[in-house]
C-alpha atoms as a printed R data frame, in Angstrom:
   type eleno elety resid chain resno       x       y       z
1  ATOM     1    CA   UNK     A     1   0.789 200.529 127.632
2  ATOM     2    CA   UNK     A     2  -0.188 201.956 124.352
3  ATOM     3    CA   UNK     A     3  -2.625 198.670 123.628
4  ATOM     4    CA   UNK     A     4  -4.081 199.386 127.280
5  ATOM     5    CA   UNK     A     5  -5.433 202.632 126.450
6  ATOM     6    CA   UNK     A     6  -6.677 201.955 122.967
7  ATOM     7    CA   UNK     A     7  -8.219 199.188 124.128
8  ATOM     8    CA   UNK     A     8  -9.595 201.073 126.394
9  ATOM     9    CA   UNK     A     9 -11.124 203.833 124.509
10 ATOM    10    CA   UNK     A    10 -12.367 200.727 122.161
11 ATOM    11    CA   UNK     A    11 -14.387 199.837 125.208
12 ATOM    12    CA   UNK     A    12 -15.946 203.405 125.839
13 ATOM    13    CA   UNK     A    13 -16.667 203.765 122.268
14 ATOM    14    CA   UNK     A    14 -18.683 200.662 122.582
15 ATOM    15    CA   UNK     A    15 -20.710 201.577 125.742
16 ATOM    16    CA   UNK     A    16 -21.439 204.967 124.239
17 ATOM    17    CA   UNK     A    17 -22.903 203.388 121.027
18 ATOM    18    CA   UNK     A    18 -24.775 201.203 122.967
19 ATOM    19    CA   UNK     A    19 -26.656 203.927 124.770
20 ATOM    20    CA   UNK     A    20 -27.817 204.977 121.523
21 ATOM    21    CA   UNK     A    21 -31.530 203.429 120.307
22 ATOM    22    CA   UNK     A    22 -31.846 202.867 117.163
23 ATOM    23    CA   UNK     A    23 -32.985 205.523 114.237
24 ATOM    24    CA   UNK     A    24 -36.882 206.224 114.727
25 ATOM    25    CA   UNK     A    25 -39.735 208.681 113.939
26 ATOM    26    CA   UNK     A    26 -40.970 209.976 117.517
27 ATOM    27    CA   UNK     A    27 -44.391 212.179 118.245
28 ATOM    28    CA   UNK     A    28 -45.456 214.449 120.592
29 ATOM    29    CA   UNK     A    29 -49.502 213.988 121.463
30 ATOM    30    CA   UNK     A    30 -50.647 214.017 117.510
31 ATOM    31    CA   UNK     A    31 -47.514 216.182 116.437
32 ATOM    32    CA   UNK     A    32 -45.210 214.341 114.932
33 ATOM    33    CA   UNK     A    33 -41.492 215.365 115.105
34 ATOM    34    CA   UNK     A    34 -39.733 217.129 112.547
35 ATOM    35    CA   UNK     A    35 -36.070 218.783 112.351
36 ATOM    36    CA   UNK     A    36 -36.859 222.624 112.216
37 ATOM    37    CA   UNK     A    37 -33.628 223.319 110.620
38 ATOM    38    CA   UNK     A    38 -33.299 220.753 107.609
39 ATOM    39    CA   UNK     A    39 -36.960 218.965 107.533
40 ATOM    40    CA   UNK     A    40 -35.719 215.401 107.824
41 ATOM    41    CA   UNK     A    41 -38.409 213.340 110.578
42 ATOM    42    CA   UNK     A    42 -35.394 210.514 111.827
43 ATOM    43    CA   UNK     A    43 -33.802 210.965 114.813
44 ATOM    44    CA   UNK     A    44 -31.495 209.229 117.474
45 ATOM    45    CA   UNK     A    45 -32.497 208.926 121.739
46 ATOM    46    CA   UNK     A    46 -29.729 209.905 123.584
47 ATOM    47    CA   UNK     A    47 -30.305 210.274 127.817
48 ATOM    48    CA   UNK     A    48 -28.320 213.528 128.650
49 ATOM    49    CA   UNK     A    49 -27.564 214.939 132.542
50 ATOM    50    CA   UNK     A    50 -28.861 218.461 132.652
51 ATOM    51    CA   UNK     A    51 -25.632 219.563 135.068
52 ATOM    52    CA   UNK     A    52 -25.995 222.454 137.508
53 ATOM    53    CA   UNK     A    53 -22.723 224.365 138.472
54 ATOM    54    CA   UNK     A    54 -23.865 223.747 142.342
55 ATOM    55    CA   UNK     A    55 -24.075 219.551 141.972
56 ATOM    56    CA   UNK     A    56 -20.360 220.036 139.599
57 ATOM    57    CA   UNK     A    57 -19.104 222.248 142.784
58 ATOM    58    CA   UNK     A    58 -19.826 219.784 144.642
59 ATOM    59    CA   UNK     A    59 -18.539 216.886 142.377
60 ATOM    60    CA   UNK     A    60 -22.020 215.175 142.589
61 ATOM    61    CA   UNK     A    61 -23.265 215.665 138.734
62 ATOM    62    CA   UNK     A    62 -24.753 212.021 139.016
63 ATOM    63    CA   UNK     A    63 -27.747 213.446 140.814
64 ATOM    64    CA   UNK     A    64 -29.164 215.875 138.334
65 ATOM    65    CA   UNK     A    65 -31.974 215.783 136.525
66 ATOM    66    CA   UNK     A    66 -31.774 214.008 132.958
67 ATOM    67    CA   UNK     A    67 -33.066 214.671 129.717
68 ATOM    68    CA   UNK     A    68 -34.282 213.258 126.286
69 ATOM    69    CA   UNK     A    69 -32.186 214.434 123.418
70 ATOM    70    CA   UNK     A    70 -33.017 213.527 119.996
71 ATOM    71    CA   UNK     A    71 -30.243 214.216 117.831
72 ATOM    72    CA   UNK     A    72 -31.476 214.597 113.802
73 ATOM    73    CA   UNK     A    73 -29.757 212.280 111.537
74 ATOM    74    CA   UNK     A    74 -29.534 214.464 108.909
75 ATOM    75    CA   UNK     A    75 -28.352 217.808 110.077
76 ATOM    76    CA   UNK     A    76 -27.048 216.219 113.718
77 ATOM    77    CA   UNK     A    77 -29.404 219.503 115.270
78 ATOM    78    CA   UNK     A    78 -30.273 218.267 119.443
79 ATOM    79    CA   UNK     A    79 -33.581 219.005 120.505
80 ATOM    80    CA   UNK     A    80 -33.922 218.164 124.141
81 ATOM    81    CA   UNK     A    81 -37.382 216.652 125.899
82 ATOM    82    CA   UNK     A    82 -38.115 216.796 129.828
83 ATOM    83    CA   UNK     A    83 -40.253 213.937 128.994
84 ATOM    84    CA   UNK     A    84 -39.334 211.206 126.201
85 ATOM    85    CA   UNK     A    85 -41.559 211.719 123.299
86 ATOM    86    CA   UNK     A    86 -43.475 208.725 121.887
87 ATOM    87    CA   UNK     A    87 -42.332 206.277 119.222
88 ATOM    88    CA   UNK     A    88 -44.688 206.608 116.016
89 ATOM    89    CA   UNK     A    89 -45.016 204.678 113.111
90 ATOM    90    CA   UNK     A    90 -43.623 205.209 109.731
């Protein structure tokens, strides 16, 4: 039983890592992106649900709205987007 579950949280660690993109620079119209606490310009995508307490009353969380969160690589600071921002160059 104790394989079962460690396999099993194996398995959700995987899924969860594989909704992460990759490290990137992202940009905002001609701003580009920086981390306003530590500086540092690389950040991970993550897709978060912005709950409401009504939709978790109701136990129906999978219809609310999501969001782009870019999580800084340095300082791990989450800066959430309605709208993803654009990829940009390095």
């Amino acid at each position: 039983m104790k394989n079962t579950f460690g396999s099993i949280g194996a398995g959700l660690k995987a899924a969860a890592k594989s909704l992460v993109t990759p490290t990137t620079r992202y940009r905002v119209g001609d701003i580009s992106l920086i981390c306003p606490v530590c500086g540092h310009d690389e950040f991970d995508r993550r897709e978060m649900l912005m709950n409401t307490s009504g939709m978790s009353f109701m136990d129906l969380d999978w219809l609310n709205s999501s969001a782009c969160a870019l999580v800084c690589q340095k300082c791990k600071r989450i800066e959430l987007f309605a709208e993803t921002p654009s990829e940009r160059q390095a």
